[in-house]
N, C-alpha and C positions, 0 to 999 in steps of 0.2 A: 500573775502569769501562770497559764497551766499547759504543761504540754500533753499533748498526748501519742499514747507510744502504741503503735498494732502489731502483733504478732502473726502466723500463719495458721495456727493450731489455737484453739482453746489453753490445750498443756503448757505449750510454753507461754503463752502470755500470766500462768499462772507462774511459770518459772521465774518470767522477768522480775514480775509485779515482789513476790518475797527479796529476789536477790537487790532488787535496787529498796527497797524500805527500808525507811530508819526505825520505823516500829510496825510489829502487824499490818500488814496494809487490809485495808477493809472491803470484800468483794459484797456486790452487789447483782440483782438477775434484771434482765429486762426481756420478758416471754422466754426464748429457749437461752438467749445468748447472757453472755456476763461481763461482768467489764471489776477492776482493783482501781480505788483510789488510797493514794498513799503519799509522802511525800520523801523526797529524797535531796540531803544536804537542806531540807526548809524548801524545797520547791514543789509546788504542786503537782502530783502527775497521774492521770487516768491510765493507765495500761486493758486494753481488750482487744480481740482478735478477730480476722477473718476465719472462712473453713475451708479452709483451700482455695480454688479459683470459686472468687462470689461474681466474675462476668464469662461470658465465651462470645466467641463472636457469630453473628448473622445475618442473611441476607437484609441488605435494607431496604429492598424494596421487591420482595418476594413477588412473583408471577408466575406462576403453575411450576412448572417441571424444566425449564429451560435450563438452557448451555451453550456456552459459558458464563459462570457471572463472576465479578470480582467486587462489587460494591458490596464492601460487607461492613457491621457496626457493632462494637459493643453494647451486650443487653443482659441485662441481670439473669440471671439461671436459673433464676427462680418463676419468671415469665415465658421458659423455653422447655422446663422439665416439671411433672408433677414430681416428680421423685428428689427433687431441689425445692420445694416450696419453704422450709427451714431455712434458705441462705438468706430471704429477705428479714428476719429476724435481725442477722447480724447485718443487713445495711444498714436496717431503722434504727440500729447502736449505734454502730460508727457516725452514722450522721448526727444522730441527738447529739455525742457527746465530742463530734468536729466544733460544734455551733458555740460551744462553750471552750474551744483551746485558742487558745494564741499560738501554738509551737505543737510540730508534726513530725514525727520520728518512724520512721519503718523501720523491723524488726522482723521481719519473715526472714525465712531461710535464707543463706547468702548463696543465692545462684541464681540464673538466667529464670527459672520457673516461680522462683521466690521475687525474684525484683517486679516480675507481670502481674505477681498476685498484686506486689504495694502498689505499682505505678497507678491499676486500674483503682484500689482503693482510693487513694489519694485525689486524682481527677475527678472521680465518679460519684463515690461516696461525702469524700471530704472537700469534694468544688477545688482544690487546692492544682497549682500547677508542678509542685516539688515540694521537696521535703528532707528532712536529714534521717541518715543511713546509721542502724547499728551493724557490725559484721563479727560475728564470731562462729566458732569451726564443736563450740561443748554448750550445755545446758548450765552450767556448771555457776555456781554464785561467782568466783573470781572472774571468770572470764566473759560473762554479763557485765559487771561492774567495768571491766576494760573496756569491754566495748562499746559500754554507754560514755566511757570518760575520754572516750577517742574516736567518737560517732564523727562520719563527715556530712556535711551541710548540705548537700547536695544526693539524690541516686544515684547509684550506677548506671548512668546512662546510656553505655556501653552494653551492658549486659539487659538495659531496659530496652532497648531499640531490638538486638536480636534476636531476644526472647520475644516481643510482638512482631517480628520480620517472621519468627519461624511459626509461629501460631498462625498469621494468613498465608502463608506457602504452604502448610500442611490441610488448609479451608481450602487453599484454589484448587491445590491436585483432590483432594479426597471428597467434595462434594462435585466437581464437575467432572472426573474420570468416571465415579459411582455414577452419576445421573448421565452418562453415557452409554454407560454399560446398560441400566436400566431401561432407557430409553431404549436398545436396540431388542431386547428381548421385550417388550412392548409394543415394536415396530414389526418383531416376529409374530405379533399375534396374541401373547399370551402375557401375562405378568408375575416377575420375581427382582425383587431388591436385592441388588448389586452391589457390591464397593471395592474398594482398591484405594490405597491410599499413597503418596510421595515415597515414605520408603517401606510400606508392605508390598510393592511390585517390587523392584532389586529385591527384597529378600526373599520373596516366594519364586524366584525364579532361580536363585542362589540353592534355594530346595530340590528345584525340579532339574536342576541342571546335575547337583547329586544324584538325585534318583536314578535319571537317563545313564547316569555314568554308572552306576549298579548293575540296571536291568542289563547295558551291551556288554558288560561284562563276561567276558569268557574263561572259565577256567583251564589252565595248564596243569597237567601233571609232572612233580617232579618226584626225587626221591631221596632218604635222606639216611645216611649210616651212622651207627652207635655201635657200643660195645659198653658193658657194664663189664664190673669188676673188685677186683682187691687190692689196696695197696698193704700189705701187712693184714690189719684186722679189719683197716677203714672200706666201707662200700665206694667205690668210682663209679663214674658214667661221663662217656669222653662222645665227642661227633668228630666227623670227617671234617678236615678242613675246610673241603669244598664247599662244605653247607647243602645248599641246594642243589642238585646235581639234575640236571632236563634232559641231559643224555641217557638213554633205556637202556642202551646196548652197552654205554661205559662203565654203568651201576651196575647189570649182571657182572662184568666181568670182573671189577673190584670187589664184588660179591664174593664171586666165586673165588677167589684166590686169597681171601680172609677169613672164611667162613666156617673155616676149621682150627683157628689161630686159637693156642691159650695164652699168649704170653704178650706183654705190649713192650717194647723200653721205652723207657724216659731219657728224650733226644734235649730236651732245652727244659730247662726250669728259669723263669724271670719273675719277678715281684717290683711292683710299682707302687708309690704313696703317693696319695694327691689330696689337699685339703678342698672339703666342697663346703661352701660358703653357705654359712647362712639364708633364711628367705627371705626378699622382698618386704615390704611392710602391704600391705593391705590396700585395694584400692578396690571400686566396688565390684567391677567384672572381675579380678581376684576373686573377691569372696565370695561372689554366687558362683563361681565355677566350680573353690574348694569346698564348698557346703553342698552342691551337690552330689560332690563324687564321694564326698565322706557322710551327707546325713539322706541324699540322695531329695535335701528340699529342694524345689524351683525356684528358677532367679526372682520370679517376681514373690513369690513367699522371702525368699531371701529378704530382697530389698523392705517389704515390709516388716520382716522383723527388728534388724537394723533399723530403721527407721523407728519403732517403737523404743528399742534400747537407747536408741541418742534422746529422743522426748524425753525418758528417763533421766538421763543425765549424766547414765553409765558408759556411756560410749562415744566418739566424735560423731560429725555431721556423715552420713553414709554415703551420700552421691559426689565421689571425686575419681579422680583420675590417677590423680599421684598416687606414688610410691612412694613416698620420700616423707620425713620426719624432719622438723626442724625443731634442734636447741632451744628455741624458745617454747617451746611447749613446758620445760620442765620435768627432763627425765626422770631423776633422782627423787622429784617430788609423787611424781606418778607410780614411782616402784616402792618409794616408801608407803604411800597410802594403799597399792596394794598389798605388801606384806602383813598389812593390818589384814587382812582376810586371810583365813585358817588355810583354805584350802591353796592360796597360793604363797604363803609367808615363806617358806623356804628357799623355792627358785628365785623369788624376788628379793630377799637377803644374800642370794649367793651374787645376783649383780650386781647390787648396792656397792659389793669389794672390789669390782671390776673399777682401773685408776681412773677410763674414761670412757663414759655411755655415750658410744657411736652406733647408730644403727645402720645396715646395712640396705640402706639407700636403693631402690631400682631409678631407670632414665624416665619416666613418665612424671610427668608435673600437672600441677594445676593452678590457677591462678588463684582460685578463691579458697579453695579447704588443703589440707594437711592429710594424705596416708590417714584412713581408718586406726583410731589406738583408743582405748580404755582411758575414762580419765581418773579412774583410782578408787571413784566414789562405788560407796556400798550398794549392789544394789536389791532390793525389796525381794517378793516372791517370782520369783519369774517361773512361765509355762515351763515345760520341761525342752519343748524345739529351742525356747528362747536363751532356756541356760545354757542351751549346746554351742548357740551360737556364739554367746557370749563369751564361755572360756573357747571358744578355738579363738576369736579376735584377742583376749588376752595374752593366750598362750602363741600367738604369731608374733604381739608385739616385744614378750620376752625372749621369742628366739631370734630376733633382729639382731638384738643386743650380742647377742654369744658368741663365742670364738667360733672358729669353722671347724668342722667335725677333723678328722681324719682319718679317709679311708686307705686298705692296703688291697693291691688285686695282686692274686698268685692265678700264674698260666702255664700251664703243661704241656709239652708238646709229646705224644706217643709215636711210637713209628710201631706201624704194626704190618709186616713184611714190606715195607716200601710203604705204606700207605701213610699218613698223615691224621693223628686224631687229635683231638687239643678237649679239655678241661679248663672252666676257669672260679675262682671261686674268691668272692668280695666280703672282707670282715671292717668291722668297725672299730679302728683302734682306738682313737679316743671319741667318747661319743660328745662332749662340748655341747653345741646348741640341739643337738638332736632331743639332750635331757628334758629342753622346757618344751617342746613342741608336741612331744607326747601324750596323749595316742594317737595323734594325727599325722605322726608320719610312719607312712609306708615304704620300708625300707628293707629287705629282705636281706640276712648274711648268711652267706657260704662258707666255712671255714675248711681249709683241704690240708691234708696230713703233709708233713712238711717232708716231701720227697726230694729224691736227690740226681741228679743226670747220671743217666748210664747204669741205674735201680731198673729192676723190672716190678711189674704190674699182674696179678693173676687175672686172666680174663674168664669171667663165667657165660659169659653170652654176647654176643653180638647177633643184630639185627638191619632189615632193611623196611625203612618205613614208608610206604605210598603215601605220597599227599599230595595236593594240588592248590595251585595257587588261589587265596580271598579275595571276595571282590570290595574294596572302597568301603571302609566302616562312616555308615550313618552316624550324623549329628546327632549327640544327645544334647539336655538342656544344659549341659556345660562347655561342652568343647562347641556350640551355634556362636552363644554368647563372646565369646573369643576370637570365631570366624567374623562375626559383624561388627566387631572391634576394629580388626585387621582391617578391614573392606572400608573402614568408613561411614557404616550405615547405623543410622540411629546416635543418640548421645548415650553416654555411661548413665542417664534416668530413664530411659525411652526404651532400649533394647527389650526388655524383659519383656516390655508391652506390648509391641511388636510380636515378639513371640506368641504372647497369649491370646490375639489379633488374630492370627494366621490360624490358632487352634479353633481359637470360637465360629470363626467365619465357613470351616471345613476344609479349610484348604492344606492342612497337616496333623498327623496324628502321631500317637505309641510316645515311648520310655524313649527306642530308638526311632528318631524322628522321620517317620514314610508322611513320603507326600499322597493326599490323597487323588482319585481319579477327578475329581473336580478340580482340586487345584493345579494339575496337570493340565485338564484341559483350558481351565480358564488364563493362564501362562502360555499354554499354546497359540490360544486368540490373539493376547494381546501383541505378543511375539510376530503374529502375522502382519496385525494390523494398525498396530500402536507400538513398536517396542520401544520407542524412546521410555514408554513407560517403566519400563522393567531393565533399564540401564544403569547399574548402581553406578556409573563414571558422571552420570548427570545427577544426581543424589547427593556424590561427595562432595561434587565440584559447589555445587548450593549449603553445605557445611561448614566447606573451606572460606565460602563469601559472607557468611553468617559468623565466623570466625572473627572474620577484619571489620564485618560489621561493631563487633563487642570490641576490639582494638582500635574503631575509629578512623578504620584506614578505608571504608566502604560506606557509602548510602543503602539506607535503608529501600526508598526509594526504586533506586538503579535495579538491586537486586530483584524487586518486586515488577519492578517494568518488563523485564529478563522473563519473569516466568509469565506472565500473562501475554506475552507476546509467541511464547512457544506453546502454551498452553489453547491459544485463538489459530493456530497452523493447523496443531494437532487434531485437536478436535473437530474443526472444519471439514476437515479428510475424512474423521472416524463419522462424522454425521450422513455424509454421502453414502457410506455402506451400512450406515444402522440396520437394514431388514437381510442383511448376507449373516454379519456379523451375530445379528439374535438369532439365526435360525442354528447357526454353531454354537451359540451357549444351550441354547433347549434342548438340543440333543444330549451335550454333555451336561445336562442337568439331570435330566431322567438314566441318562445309563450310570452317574451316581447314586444318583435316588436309587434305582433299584439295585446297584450293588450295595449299597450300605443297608437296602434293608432286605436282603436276601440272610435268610437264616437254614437255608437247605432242599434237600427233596423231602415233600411231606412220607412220613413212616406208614403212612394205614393207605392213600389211593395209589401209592406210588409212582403215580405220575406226576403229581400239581407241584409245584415249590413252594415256600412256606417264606413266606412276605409279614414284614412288621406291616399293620394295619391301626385304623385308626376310626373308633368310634364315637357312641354315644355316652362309653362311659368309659372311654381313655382310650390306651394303644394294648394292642394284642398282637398275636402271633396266629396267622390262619392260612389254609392254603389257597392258592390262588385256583382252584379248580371248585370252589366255591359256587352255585348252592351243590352239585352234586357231591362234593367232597364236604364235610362239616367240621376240620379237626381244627381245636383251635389251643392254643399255650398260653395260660397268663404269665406276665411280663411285670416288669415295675414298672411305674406309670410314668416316672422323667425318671431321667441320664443317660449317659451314652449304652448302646446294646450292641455287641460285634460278634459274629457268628466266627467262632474258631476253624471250621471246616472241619472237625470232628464230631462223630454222633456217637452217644453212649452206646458201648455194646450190647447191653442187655434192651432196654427200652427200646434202642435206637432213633431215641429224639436228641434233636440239636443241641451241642457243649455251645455257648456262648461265654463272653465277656461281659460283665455286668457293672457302671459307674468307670471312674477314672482314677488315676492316683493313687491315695491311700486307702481308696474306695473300692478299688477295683477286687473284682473274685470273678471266678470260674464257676459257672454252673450249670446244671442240664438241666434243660428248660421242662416243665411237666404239662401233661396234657388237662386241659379244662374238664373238670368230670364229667358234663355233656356232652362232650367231642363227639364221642361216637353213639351217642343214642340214635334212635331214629325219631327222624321229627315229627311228634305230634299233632294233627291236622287241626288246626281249631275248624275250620269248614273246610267242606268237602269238594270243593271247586280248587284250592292249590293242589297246583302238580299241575294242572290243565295245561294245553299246548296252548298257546299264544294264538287269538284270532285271527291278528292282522298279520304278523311278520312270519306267520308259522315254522316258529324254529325255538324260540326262548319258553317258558312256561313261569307260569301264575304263578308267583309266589307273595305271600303276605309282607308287607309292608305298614309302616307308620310315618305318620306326618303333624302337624299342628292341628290338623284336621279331623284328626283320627285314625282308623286301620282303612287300606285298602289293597286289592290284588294288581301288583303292577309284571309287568313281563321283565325275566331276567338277562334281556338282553338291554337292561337300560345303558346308556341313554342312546344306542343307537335307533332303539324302538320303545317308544315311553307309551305303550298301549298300557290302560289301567281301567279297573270294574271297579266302584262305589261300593261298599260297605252300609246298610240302612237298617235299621232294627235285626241284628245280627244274620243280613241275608245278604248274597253278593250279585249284585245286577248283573248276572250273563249276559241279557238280553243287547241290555248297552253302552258297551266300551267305550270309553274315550279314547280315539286314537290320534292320537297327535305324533303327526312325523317331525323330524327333525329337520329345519329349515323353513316349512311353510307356515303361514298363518290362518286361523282361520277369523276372516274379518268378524262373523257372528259375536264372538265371542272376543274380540282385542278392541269389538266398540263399544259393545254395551255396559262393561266393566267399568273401564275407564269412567263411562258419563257416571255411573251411579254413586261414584266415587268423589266428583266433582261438586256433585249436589248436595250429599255429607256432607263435604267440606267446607260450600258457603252456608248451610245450613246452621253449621257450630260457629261460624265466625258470628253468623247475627245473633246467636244467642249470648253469643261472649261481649 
């Protein structure tokens, strides 16, 4: 008997392969891929892996560009991607060494994306109709061994059905919305690739519904009073009670009747203790939200880091939901094996003496994984991002465990001539779990001289401060991630992607997330003419059925009937306006185009604007008053470029934005050293006015052909002189208008062209 066991990763099939051998287990290559045989308790067993998804799904019987389709099939990825041509490697394993098992074990990550990968193995690969399930939440040899010695015989079928339910709901919206949209900017005339997908409509419009709530945004003025001071030696700074005061004429007049005050009393003195509870354990939108606000990484770097630390063996499975730890994980053992590590052997010895390791639990669950935690093991060199992340998931999981801090708040009440000023100021009496959580919590204390009612206060200044009301702070990559949580959209593995979906496509940008002019308008279309598309109540409601799907309470089926029946309404409608609808994307396609590449007014003719361009040997910087204007700025040749709307003082060429992320720098763009020479004639015929359209002038040109003199008003007027032993036919232009043919010349080409061509077939 020999079974064999697939993993989802290389890594961990090399994980299994040691922790289940009773001696060395022996690996073996076959082309890229690799496979462990070894035996465990005397039983034979192959361990080797897939590389994530080894199928995707597609049309089955493709026909141009139509819409709607739903026939879609499983096909290896390797016959759909040159950039996949390696996945067929790893079928031609699994299948070799299918042919040789009697017994079939999956071993991919235990989740809905992990059970699609097996299922499709298992069918595709392995001809088989099921198979038995290993499930575990660590890398870790004990918890392999468990979970081989408590594998169930069957997949998750639950989790198998919803996971290919949402993989074709996510193909029906995302290639027929996209080949709609395409289609209508097609219908307008012109061509640009399109997409939009099930839930990047609800969230780009989650964006732009932000935005709109920014830009109507009006500010109010209000106003707001203070008073600095002494109590004895100590510095004070007290506010009016009111806080914000919108009244003009109330705030003069409290002004004025304070404004000369040196003295405050002290009306009430109160003091409050309250114990603040521990944090949460870790779940994965947790941790890319806290990773970002403290290392400022993105959720999807996030999740790939994590991701790498659990392959590792250092950390639990990173895509869960829960909060929550359970007892059987092994606290005691998990704190003992990290006390064996220098750098946290103390915090972790001080829990150890704690009578009993409760962690402080949040409401969110999961069915398949456990709360993000450390599993104790040591781990190797890690990158410097990756150690960061590591001790914060450490250092969260030891401040679960810890008593609740306890804070004390002291609040002052002043009276200063009738008026109302208060102070307040927050210490940390005992610090408890604050200790392990450190440096990661941001925690600020005020500590206030311990005054006494009916004490006065030396006042050295009081003020009246003008401010006006902010408008709606934008989404960053922490606080979106948490919004599309709440909302329903996307799963705790998906979200990040999403995210970075929306970036790539242009439809949002910056640290602080602006929507961009495209993705406004392309949300505004939809919103006209489709908005079920962009309704995340019809998103969630497809989540919550994908839910019951994995609980068994829904067909597969039903759910998919449901969308292709809305999805054939929909579309039917949007097909009827396909040439209204592309002529409002083309618009807003070019008035982004040219705002995203507007880099200013050019500094030397000072009238042209200075446009990112695009040539024979990359992209540049040149003004658009071009050929009379010749100023041109080299540029890097890829990444994002964003014109700041600042121009250096001295130069006076354009401040821009240069790359993204931790890429990103400011720089002032410099002028190409021949900007401003004057051009050289190689012949003495450019400059000439234009024969035919008499308005544009001769300038030299290149083609595959050679040099010749074409008119600068091309392509409204494509008049152009031949180039022949370095002289330029004046005599006779070729003018070709735009629209007409001239037969001479669209018949004879063709035939002589014809003639080559049976000419080489009979020689061939």
């Amino acid at each position: 008997m020999t079974e064999l066991i697939i993993t989802e990763k290389p890594s961990s099939a090399e994980k299994v392969a040691f922790a289940l051998a009773d001696t060395k287990p022996v690996k073996k290559k076959n082309k890229q891929s690799s496979y462990y045989e070894l035996k465990h308790n005397n039983k034979n067993i192959i361990v080797t892996s897939a590389v994530g998804h080894l199928y995707g799904l597609t049309e089955k019987n493709k026909e141009g560009w139509s819409y709607p389709v739903f026939e879609v099939t499983w096909t290896p990825t390797y016959l759909t991607s040159k950039e996949s041509s390696y996945v067929k490697d790893y079928i031609d394993t699994i299948s070799m060494l299918a042919a040789k098992a009697d017994e079939f074990t999956i071993a991919c990550d235990y989740d809905i994306e992990g059970e699609v990968i097996g299922l499709n193995v298992i069918r595709f690969a392995c001809k088989k109709k099921d198979s038995n399930r290993m499930k575990f939440s660590t890398l870790t040899k004990g918890d392999l061994i468990e979970a081989y010695d408590k594998k169930s015989k069957h997949l998750d079928w639950g989790q198998a059905n919803a996971g290919e339910t949402r993989h074709k709901l996510d193909w029906f919206y995302g290639i027929n919305l996209s080949r709609a949209l395409t289609s209508s900017v097609k219908a307008a005339g012109s061509f640009k690739v399109m997409s939009i997908g099930r839930v990047q409509g609800p969230a780009l419009h989650m964006l732009v519904e932000k935005e709109k709530e920014i830009q109507a945004f009006k500010a109010e003025p209000f106003w707001r009073l203070s008073f600095q001071g002494k109590y004895k030696s100590s510095p004070l700074e007290a506010w009016h009670k009111e806080d914000r005061i919108f009244d003009q004429e109330k705030v003069k007049k409290i002004f004025s009747k304070i404004k000369n005050e040196k003295e405050a009393l002290i009306q009430e003195v109160t003091k409050s203790v309250r114990n603040q509870s521990p944090p949460t354990p870790f779940n994965l939108s947790d941790l890319q939200s806290e990773s970002y606000a403290l290392f400022k990484i993105t959720p999807k770097e996030t999740l790939a880091i994590a991701q790498s630390l659990y392959l590792e063996g250092v950390t639990s499975y990173p895509r869960t939901s829960s909060q929550q730890l359970d007892p059987k994980l092994g606290f005691k053992k998990i704190l003992s094996d990290l006390a064996k590590q220098s750098h946290y052997q103390h915090l972790a010895q001080e829990l150890l003496k704690e009578k009993e390791l409760k962690p402080n639990n949040g409401t969110k669950t999961d069915p398949a994984h456990p709360a993000i935690y450390p599993t104790g093991h040591v781990p190797g060199n890690l990158k410097p991002r990756d150690q960061r992340l590591y001790d914060l998931i450490v250092k969260r999981f030891m401040a679960t465990f810890a008593q609740p801090a306890i804070r004390e708040t002291m609040t002052i009440v002043f009276d200063v001539k009738g008026e109302p000023f208060i102070t307040k100021g927050t210490r940390t009496v005992e610090e408890n779990w604050h200790k392990f959580y450190k440096p990661y919590l941001k925690m600020e204390d005020i500590t206030l001289p311990d005054m006494k009612k009916d004490e006065k206060a030396h006042i050295t200044k009081i003020e009246k401060h003008d401010e006006e009301t902010q408008p709606p702070a934008r989404y960053n990559q922490s606080s979106i991630i948490k919004e599309l949580e709440k909302r329903n959209l996307g799963t705790k593995a998906t979200r990040a992607e999403i995210l970075d979906t929306l970036f790539r496509r242009g439809y949002a940008e910056g640290v602080k997330i602006t929507t961009t002019q495209l993705g406004m308008e392309t949300d505004k279309i939809l919103v006209k003419y489709a908005p079920t598309i962009v309704d995340e109540k019809l998103t969630a409601d497809f989540e919550e059925e994908m839910e019951k799907i994995r609980e068994g309470k829904q067909k597969p089926e039903a759910v998919l009937e449901k969308a292709k029946k809305f999805l054939t309404a929909l579309l039917a409608d949007f097909k009827k306006k396909e040439k209204v609808i592309g002529k409002e994307i083309l618009v807003s396609i070019r008035e982004t185009s040219d705002a995203a590449n507007y880099m200013g007014h050019c500094p030397n003719c000072k009238e042209g604007k200075l446009m990112v361009r695009r040539g024979k040997f990359g992209r540049f910087v040149g003004c658009d008053k071009y050929p009379e204007c010749k100023t041109i700025f080299n540029i890097p040749k890829a990444g994002p470029i964003k014109f700041t709307g600042n121009m250096d003082e001295k130069t006076k060429n354009p401040i821009v934005e240069v790359g993204a992320g931790r890429t990103l720098r400011v720089v002032t763009l410099l002028q190409h050293e021949d900007a401003n020479k004057p051009h050289k004639k190689k012949y003495p015929e450019e400059g000439m006015l234009c024969p035919h359209c008499k308005e544009g002038k001769m300038i030299l040109r290149k083609s595959f052909y050679g040099e010749f003199l074409g008119c600068d008003k091309y392509p409204k007027c494509q008049t152009m002189m031949k180039i022949h032993e370095g002289k330029v036919d004046v005599k006779n232009p070729v003018v070709k208008e735009v629209g007409v043919k001239k037969p001479e010349v669209t018949e004879k080409k063709p035939e002589e062209k014809k003639v080559e061509v049976k000419k080489g077939k009979k020689k061939s």
